[in-house]
C-alpha positions as CSV (number, residue, x, y, z in Angstrom):
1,X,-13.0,-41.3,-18.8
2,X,-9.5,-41.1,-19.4
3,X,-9.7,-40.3,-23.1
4,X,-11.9,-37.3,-21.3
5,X,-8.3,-36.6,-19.2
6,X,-6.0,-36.6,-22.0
7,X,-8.2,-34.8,-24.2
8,X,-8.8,-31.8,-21.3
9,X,-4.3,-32.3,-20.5
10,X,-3.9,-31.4,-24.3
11,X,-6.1,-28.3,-24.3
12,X,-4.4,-27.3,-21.1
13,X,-1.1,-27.6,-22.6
14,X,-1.8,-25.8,-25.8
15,X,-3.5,-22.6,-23.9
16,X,0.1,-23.1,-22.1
17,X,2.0,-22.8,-24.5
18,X,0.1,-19.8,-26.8
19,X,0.1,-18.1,-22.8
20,X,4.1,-18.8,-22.4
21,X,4.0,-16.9,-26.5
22,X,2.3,-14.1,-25.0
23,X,4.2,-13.7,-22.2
24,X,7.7,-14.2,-24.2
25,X,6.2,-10.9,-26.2
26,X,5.7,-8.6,-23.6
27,X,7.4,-6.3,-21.7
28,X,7.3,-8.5,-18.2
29,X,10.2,-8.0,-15.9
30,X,12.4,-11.0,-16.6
31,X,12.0,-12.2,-13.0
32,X,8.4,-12.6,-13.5
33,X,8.8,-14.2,-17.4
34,X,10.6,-16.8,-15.8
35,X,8.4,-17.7,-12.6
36,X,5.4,-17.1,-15.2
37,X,6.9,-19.7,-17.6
38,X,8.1,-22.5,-14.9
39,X,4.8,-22.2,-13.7
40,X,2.9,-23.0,-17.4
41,X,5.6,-26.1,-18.6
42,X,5.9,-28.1,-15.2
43,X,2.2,-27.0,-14.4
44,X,0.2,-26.4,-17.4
45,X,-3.3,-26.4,-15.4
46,X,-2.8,-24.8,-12.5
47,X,-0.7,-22.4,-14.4
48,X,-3.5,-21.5,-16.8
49,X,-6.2,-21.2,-14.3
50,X,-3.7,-19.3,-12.4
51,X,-2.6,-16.6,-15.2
52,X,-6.7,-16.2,-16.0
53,X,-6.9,-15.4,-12.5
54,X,-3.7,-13.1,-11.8
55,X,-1.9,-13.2,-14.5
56,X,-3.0,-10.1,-16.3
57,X,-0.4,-7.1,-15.9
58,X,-2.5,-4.3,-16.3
59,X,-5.6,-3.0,-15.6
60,X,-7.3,-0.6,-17.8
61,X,-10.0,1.9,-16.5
62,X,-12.9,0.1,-17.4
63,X,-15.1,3.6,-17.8
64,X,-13.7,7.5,-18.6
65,X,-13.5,9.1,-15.2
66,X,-15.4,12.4,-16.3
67,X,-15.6,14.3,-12.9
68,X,-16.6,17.8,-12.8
69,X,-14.5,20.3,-14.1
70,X,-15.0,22.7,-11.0
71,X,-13.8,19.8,-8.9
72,X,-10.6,19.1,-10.8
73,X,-9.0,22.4,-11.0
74,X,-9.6,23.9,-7.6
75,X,-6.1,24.7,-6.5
76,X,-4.8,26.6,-3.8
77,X,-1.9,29.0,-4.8
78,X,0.9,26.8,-3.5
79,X,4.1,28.3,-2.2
80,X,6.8,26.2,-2.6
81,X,9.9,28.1,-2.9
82,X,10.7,26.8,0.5
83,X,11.6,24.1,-1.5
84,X,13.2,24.8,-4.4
85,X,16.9,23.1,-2.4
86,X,15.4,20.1,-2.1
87,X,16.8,17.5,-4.2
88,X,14.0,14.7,-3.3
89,X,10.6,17.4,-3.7
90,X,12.7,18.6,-7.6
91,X,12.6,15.3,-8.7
92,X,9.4,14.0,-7.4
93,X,8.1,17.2,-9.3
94,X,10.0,16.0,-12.6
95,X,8.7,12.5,-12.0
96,X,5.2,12.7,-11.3
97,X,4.3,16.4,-12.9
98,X,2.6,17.2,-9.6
99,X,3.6,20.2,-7.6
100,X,3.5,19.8,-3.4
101,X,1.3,20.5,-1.2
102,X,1.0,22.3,2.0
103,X,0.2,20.4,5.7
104,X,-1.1,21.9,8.6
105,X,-0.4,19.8,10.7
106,X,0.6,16.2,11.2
107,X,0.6,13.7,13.9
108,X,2.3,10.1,14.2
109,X,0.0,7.3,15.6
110,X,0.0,3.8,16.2
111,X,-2.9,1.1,15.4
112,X,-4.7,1.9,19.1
113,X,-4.6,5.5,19.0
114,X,-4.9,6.1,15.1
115,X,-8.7,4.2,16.4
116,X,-8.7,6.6,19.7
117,X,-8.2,9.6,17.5
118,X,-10.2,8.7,14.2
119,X,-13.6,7.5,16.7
120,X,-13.1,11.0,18.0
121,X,-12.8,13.2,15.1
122,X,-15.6,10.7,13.5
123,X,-18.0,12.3,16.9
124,X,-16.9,15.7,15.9
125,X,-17.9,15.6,12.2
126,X,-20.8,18.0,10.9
127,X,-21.2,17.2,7.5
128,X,-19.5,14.4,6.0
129,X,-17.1,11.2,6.0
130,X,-15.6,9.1,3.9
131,X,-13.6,5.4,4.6
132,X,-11.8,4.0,1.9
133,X,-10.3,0.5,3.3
134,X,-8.5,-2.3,2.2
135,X,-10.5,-4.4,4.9
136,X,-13.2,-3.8,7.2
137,X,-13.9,-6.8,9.8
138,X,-17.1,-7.6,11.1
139,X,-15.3,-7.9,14.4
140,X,-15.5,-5.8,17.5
141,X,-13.6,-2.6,16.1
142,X,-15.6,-3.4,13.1
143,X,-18.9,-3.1,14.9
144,X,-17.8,0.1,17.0
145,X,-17.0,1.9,14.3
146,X,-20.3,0.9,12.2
147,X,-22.4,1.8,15.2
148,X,-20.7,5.2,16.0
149,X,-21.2,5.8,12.1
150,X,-24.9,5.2,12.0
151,X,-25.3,7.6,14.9
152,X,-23.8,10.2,13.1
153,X,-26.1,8.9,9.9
154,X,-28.7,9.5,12.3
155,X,-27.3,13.0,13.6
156,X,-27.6,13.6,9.6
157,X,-24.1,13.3,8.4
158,X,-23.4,11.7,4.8
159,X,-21.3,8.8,5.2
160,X,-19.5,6.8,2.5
161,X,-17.7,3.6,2.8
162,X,-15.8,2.1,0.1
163,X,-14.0,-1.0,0.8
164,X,-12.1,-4.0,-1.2
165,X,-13.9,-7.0,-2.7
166,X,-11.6,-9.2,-1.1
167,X,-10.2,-8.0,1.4
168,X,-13.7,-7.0,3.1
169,X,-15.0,-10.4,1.6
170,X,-16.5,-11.1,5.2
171,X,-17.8,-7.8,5.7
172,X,-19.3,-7.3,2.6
173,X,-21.7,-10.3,3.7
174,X,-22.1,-9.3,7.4
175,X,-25.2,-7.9,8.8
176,X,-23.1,-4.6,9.9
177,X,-22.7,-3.9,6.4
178,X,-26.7,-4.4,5.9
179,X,-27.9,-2.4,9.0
180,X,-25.3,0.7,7.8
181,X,-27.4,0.6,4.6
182,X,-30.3,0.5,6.4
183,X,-29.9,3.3,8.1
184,X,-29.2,5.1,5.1
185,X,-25.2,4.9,4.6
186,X,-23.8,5.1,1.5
187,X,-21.5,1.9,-0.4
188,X,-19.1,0.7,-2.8
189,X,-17.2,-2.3,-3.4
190,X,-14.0,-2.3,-5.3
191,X,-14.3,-5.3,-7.7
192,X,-16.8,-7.4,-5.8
193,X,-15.2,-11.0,-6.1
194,X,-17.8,-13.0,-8.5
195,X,-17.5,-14.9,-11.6
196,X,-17.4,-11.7,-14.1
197,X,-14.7,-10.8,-12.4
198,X,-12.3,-13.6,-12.0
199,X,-10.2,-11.7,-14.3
200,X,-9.8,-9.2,-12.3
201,X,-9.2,-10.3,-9.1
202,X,-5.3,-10.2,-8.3
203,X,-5.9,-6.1,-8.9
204,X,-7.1,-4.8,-5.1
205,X,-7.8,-1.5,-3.7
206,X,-5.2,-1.6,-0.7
207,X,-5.3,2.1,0.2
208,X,-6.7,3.3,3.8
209,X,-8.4,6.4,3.6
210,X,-10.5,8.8,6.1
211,X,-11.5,11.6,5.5
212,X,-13.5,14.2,8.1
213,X,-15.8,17.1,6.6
214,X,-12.7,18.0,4.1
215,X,-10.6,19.2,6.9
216,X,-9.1,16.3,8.7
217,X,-7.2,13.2,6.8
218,X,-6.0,9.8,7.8
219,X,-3.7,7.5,5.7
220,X,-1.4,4.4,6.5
221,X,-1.3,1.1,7.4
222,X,-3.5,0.4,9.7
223,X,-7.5,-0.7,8.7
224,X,-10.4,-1.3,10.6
225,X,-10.0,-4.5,12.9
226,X,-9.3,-5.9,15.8
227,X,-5.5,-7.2,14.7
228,X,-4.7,-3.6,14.2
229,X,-5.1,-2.9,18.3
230,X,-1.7,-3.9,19.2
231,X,-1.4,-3.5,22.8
232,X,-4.4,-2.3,23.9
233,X,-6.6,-5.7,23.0
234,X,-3.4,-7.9,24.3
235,X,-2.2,-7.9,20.8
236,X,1.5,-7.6,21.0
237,X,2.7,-9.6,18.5
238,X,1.0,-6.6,15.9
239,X,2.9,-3.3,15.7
240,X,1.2,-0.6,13.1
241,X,1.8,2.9,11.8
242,X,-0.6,5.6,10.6
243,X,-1.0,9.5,10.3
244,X,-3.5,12.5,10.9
245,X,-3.4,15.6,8.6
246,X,-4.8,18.5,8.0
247,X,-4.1,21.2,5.8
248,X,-4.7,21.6,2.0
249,X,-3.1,17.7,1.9
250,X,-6.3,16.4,2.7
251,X,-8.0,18.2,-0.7
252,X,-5.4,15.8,-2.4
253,X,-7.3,12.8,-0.5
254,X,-11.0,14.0,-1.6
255,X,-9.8,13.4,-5.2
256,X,-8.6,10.3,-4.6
257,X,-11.5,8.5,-2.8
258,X,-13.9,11.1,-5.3
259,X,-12.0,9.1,-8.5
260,X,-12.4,5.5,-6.6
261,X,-15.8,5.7,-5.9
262,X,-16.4,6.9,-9.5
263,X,-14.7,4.2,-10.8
264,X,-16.6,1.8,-8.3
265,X,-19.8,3.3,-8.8
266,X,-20.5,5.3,-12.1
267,X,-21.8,8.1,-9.8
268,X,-19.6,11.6,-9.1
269,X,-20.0,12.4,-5.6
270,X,-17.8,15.5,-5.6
271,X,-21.3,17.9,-5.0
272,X,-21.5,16.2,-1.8
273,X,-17.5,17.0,-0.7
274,X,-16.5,20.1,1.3
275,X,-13.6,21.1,-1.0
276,X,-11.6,23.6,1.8
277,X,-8.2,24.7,0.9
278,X,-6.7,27.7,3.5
279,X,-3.4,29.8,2.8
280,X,-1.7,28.2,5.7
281,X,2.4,29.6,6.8
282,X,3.9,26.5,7.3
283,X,7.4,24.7,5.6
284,X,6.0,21.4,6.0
285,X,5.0,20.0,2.2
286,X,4.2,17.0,0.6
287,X,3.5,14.9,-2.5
288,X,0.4,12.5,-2.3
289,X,1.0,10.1,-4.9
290,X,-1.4,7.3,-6.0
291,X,-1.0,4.0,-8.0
292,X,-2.5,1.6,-9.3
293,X,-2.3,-1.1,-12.0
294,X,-4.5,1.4,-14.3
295,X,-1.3,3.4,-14.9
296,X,0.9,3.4,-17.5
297,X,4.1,4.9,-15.2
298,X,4.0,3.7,-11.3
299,X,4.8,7.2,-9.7
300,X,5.3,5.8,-6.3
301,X,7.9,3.0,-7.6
302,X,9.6,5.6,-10.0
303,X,9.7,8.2,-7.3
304,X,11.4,6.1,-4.7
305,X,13.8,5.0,-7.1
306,X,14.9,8.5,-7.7
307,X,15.0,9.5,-4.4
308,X,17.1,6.3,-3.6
309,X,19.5,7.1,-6.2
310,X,20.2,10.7,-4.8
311,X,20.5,9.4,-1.0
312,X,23.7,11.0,0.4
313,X,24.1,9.7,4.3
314,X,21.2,7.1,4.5
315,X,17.7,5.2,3.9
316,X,15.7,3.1,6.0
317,X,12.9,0.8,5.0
318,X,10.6,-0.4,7.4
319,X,8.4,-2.8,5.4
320,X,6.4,-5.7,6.3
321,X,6.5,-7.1,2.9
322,X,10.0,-7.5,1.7
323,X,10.6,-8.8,-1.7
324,X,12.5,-6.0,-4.0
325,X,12.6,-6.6,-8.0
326,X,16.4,-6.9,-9.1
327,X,16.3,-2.9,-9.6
328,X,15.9,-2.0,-6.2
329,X,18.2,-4.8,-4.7
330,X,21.1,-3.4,-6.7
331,X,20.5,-0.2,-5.9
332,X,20.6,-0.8,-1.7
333,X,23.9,-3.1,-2.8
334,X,25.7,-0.7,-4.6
335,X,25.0,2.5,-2.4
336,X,25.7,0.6,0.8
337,X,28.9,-0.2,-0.6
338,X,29.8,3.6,-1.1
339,X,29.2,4.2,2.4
340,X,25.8,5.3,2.4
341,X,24.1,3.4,5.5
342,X,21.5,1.3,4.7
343,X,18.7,-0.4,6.9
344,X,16.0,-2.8,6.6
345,X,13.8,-3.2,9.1
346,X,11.1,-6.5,9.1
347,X,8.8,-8.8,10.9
348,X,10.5,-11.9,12.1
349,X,7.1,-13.8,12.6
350,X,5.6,-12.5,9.2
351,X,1.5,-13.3,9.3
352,X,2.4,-14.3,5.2
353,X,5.2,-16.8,5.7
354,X,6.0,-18.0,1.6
355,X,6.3,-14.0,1.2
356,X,8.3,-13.9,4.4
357,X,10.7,-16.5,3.3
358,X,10.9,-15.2,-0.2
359,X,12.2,-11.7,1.3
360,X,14.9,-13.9,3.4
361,X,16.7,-15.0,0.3
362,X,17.6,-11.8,-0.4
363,X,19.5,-11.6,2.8
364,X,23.1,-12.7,2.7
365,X,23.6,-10.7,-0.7
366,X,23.0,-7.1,1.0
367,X,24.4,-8.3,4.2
368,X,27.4,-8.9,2.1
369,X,27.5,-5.4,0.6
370,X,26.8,-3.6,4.4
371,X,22.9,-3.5,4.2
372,X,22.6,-3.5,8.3
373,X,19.1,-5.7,8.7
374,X,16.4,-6.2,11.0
375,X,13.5,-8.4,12.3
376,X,11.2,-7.5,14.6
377,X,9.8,-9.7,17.7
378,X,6.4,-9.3,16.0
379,X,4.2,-8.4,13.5
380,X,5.7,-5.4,11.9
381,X,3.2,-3.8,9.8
382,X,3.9,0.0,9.4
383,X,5.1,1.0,5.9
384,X,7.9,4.0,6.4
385,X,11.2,4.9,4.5
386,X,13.4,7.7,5.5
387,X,15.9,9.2,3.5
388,X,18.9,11.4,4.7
389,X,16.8,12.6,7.7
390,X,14.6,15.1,5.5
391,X,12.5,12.7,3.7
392,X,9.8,10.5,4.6
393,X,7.4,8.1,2.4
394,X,4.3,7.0,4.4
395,X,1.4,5.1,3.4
396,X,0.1,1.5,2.4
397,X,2.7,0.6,-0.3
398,X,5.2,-2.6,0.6
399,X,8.3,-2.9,-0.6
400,X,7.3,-6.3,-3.0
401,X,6.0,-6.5,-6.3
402,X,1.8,-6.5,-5.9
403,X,2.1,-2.8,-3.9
404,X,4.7,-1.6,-6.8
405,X,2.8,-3.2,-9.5
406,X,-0.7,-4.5,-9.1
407,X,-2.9,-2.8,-6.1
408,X,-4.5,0.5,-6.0
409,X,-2.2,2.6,-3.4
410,X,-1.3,6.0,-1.9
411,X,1.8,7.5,-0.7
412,X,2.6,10.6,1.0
413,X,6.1,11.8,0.4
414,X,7.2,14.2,3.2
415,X,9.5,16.8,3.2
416,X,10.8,17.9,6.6
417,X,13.5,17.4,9.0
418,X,11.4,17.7,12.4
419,X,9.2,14.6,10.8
420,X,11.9,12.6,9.5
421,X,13.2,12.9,12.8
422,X,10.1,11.1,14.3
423,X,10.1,8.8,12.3
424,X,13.6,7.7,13.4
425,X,12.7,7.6,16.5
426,X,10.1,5.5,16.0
427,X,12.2,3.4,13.9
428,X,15.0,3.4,16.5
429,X,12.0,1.2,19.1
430,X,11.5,-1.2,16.0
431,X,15.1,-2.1,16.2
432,X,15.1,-2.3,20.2
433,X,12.7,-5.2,19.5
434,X,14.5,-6.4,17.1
435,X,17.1,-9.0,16.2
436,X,20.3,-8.1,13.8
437,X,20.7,-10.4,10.4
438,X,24.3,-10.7,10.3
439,X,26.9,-13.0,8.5
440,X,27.4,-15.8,11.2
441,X,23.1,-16.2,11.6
442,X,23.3,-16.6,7.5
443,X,25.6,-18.9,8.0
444,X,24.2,-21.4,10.2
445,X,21.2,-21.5,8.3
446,X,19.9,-24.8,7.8
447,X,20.3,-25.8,4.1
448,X,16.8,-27.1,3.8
449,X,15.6,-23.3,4.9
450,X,17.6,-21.5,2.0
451,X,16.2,-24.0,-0.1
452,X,12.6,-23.3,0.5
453,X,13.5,-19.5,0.5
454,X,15.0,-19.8,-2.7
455,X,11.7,-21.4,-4.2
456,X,9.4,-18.8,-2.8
457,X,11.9,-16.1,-4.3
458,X,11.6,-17.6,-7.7
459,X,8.0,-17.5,-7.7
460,X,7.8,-14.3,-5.7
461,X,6.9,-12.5,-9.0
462,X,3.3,-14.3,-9.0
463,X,2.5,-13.6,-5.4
């Protein structure tokens, strides 16, 4: 038996050490070499198991996505001169090779009434809808929703749900999920979690996506459950962001989920989609960028750098996932020490605590250099930056290394004042709730607390 042990120890560390080769000739961020390679030496089994699991850096398209021509280039005529001043939309543009597109209209919602207006507009619908979620519970939102959409199933509106192995683990094996089917809804699962896809399972679909008859669009941070209620189920301690569209910004949203299910599925659902553009006279315009691990350039990451670099007054991050890579640390450092003002805003009771206290240790180093930061009472889960009040990302990506580098996301990057201003606003009742980090609470730290924070930051690459 313990010839069997040593024997099984010596594979271990050989696969170890052949991984820590691999790693050493790759193109990892150095952060992640490192965690990646105290992880194999001082734990060669967990370590291997671990980097079969999530170790792999990118994820390839496993099939040609080969959608209908007709579908890929409709295009309204866009009119952006409106534009042509604005630093942030030029180099987005550069960036991602993508022109902007036009909104209609655009409303701000929390997690209670993004649920009030989305069960509504799901009433409305003639023709079809589509849910692409990050998780579904099998909860009591969970159930309302699933019954109001087999009543439109049975009203004869095509449905379509696509949802995340993972995160919908417990829905994809609840009997809501089985009577939607039975009644005739259509389903896709982004990398069900079995055993031929271990490999695959640290990439997840994390995007939140609804889409009503091709007119009317939801994206953000809030999915379907009953956490996301806030307030209204006596859920305080959860405080959630989302936003309704219309306009030809939601055509940008058909291609997405019409790409996601392909890849899910095989099967191109674009016949099914009501593809409506309008000319609409309106100087509200935005990029919708997605991202994934499938891509060889992260738009959303490269695009926020850029837009970072040319901030001239101020940013603020709302984020309820902070752990920046050593690019975006240096770049909040080094503009809040020419005077640009910089603020982070967080959850103080973080519902992923070893991610939580990794984001801590970066602390004292931008309090130092005049990064003004936050933590909320609560749960803070919205996902906002604003730039120099005319610039707005908003959408499911956290500042931390799986949104930037592993899952499947979706930002919209707006361009207007009036919105930015909103958003400040909205910003401006986080901090109300909110205490300040400064240099005397760093300070009094307990030593045995920046100890564990400095742990979970070294390993914060693997999380």
């Amino acid at each position: 038996m313990k010839i069997t042990i040593l024997i099984i120890e010596y594979i271990f560390q050989i696969v170890a050490l052949f991984l820590i080769l691999m790693i050493l000739s790759g193109r990892r961020d150095a952060r992640a070499t490192f965690s990646w390679i105290l992880t194999l030496i001082f734990l060669p089994v967990f370590g291997v198991i671990f980097y079969v699991l999530i170790g792999n850096p990118r994820l390839k398209r496993l099939i040609n996505v080969k959608l209908k021509k007709s579908f890929l280039i409709k295009r309204e005529n866009y009119d952006y001169s409106k534009l042509t001043n604005n630093d942030f939309c030029n180099k987005v543009c550069t960036i991602t090779k993508k022109h902007p597109v036009s909104i209609k209209s655009i409303e701000l919602l929390g997690g209670a009434s993004k649920y009030v207006r989305l069960s509504q507009d799901i009433i409305e619908a003639k023709k079809i809808i589509l849910l692409e979620y990050y998780i579904i519970d099998p909860d009591e939102m969970g159930e309302f929703f699933i019954n109001l959409l087999i009543h439109k199933l049975e009203e004869g509106v095509k449905v379509y749900i696509l949802y995340d192995g993972v995160g919908s683990i417990t829905f994809h094996y609840s009997n809501l999920l089985k009577r939607f089917k039975k009644a005739g809804g259509n389903t896709a699962v982004f990398l069900p979690l079995s055993f031929k896809t271990l490999s695959l399972v640290n990439f997840r679909n994390h995007r939140k996506i609804a889409i009503i008859d091709g007119r009317i669009c939801y994206t953000g941070g809030v999915n379907i459950g009953d956490d996301y209620l806030g307030k209204l189920a006596g859920k305080d301690e959860w405080i959630d962001c989302h936003v309704r569209l219309t306009g030809n910004v939601v055509f940008e949203f058909e291609k997405i989920f019409c790409e996601d299910w392909y890849y899910a599925t095989n099967h191109d659902i674009s016949n099914d989609l009501i593809l409506y553009t309008e000319n609409i006279d309106t100087n509200l315009y935005t990029h919708v960028i997605p991202s994934g691990a499938d891509q060889d350039i992260n738009y959303i990451y490269e695009s926020l750098l850029s837009v970072f670099i040319s901030a001239k007054k101020s940013i603020t991050i709302i984020t309820p996932y902070f752990v920046p890579d050593e690019t975006i640390v240096n770049i909040l450092r080094n503009i809040s020490m020419l005077g640009i003002e910089v603020t982070v805003i967080v959850p103080g009771k973080n519902n992923h605590p070893i991610v939580g206290a990794a984001g801590r240790s970066y602390y004292e180093e931008l309090v130092e250099a005049g990064v003004k930061i936050y933590e909320t009472k609560y749960m803070l889960h919205s996902k906002l930056i604003i730039v120099d009040r005319n610039f707005v990302s908003i959408g499911t990506v956290n500042m931390d290394n799986r949104s930037m580098k592993l899952n499947f996301e979706v930002s919209l990057l707006i361009y207007s004042q009036d919105f930015a201003g909103h958003v400040l606003n909205l910003a401006s009742e986080y901090t109300s709730i909110s205490k300040k980090i400064d240099s005397d609470y760093l300070r009094r730290k307990p030593k045995y607390e920046k100890l564990f924070e400095g742990v979970c930051r070294v390993f914060s690459p693997l999380l």
